[in-house]
C-alpha positions, 0 to 999 in steps of 0.5 A: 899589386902594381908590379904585375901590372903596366904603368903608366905615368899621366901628367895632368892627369887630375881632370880632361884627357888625362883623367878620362884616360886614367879611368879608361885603363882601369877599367881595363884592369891590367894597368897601375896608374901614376897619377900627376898633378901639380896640385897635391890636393886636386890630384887626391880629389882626382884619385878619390874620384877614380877609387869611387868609380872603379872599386876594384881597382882602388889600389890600381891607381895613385896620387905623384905630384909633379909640375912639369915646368919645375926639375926639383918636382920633376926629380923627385917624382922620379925617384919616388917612382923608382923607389916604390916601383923600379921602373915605368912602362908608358909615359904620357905628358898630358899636362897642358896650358892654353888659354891666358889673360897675359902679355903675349912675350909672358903667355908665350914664355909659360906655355912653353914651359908646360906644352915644350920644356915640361915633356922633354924634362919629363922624359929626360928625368924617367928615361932610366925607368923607362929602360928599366921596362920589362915590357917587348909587346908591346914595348914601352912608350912615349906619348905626347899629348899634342894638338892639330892646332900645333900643325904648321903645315894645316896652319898654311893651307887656306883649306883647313879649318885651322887656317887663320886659328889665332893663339900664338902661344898655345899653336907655336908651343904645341908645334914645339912639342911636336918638335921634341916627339920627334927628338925623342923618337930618334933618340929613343927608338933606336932602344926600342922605345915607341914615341908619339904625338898624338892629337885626342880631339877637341874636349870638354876640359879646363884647358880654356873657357872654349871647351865645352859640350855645347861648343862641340867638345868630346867627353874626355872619356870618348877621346880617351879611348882612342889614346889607349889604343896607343899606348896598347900598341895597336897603332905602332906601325905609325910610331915617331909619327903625329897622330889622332884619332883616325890618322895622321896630321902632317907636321 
């Protein structure tokens, strides 16, 4: 089944953006979902819960433990992968960290780890599936999932809503990250591979105790849609670029 059809690896994808993502593309019915998640039993729950809603599509989707800020995991997702499937056709590094009761240097050190490092290994570890893509239009991509909050230069300018945004550790690695997009495109474009950054929008997640419906956040599902409008290759004129929903943020 999974072989006729696009897929795509979610990281995080067991709740926010990443699931509402996951359900955005079964309803389409022509994409096959890796599902990760660092937790084996949230990430069934995850599954069970997207089996549950679309029906038809039961076998269209399917539970990969992976935790980005561990290579092992990393490294044995992507040979489950390559042993079952022979290759993947989109990457997208959902998986994030924000909000932490920490020390700064420690807060900083794990985030970090998840929103920076754990893209780059990710992308490193699947790159040889990824070549292994048959997909030309459109072709295969990268999607790193970012924030605007990571805009260095709407950090600077005193008109932005961002301006004065505390949060060191989630705004510096989420810039970082940004950084590693645009590492990845150069490395990567040059073979034909699109890469991204892209900013879903502020949504209803665990991502900290801020994002919630009555402090304005998105339904995952709304923010979600516009993503597939990336990964379906309709905004591929801006790749290598940072992106949201209706434009581009300035790096």
């Amino acid at each position: 089944m999974a072989a006729s059809k696009i897929i795509v690896l979610i990281t995080g994808g067991n709740s926010g953006v990443g699931f509402g993502l996951a359900s955005q593309l079964l309803n389409r019915g022509t994409y096959h979902v890796l599902l990760g998640s660092r937790s084996t039993d949230k990430g069934r729950d995850a599954v069970k819960d997207l089996q549950a809603r679309h029906e038809s599509q039961s076998d269209a989707v399917e539970l990969l433990q992976i935790d980005v800020t561990d290579d092992d995991s990393i490294d044995k997702a992507a040979v489950t992968v390559r042993n079952k499937h022979g290759k993947v056709d989109v990457i997208v590094n959902n998986a994030g960290l924000a909000g932490m009761e920490l020390p700064l240097r420690q807060a900083m050190r794990e985030a970090f780890d998840v929103n920076a490092a754990g893209p780059a290994a990710v992308v490193n570890a699947f790159a040889p599936l990824l070549r292994k893509s048959s997909m030309t239009s459109p072709p295969p991509r990268i999607i790193n999932v970012s924030s605007g909050a990571g805009s260095i230069n709407r950090c600077l300018d005193p008109t932005s809503p961002l301006y004065g945004m505390l949060g060191y550790q989630y705004r510096s690695t989420k810039a970082a990250m940004n950084m590693v997009t645009a590492c990845q495109w150069v490395e990567y474009g040059k073979e034909g591979i699109k890469v991204f950054a892209y900013d879903p929008g502020f949504t209803i997640s665990n991502l900290s105790a801020h994002n919630k419906a009555e402090n304005g956040a998105r339904s995952a599902e709304e923010s979600a849609s516009s993503l597939v409008d990336v990964i379906e290759g309709k905004r591929d004129d801006e790749a290598g670029m940072f992106l949201h929903n209706t434009g581009i943020y300035p790096w």
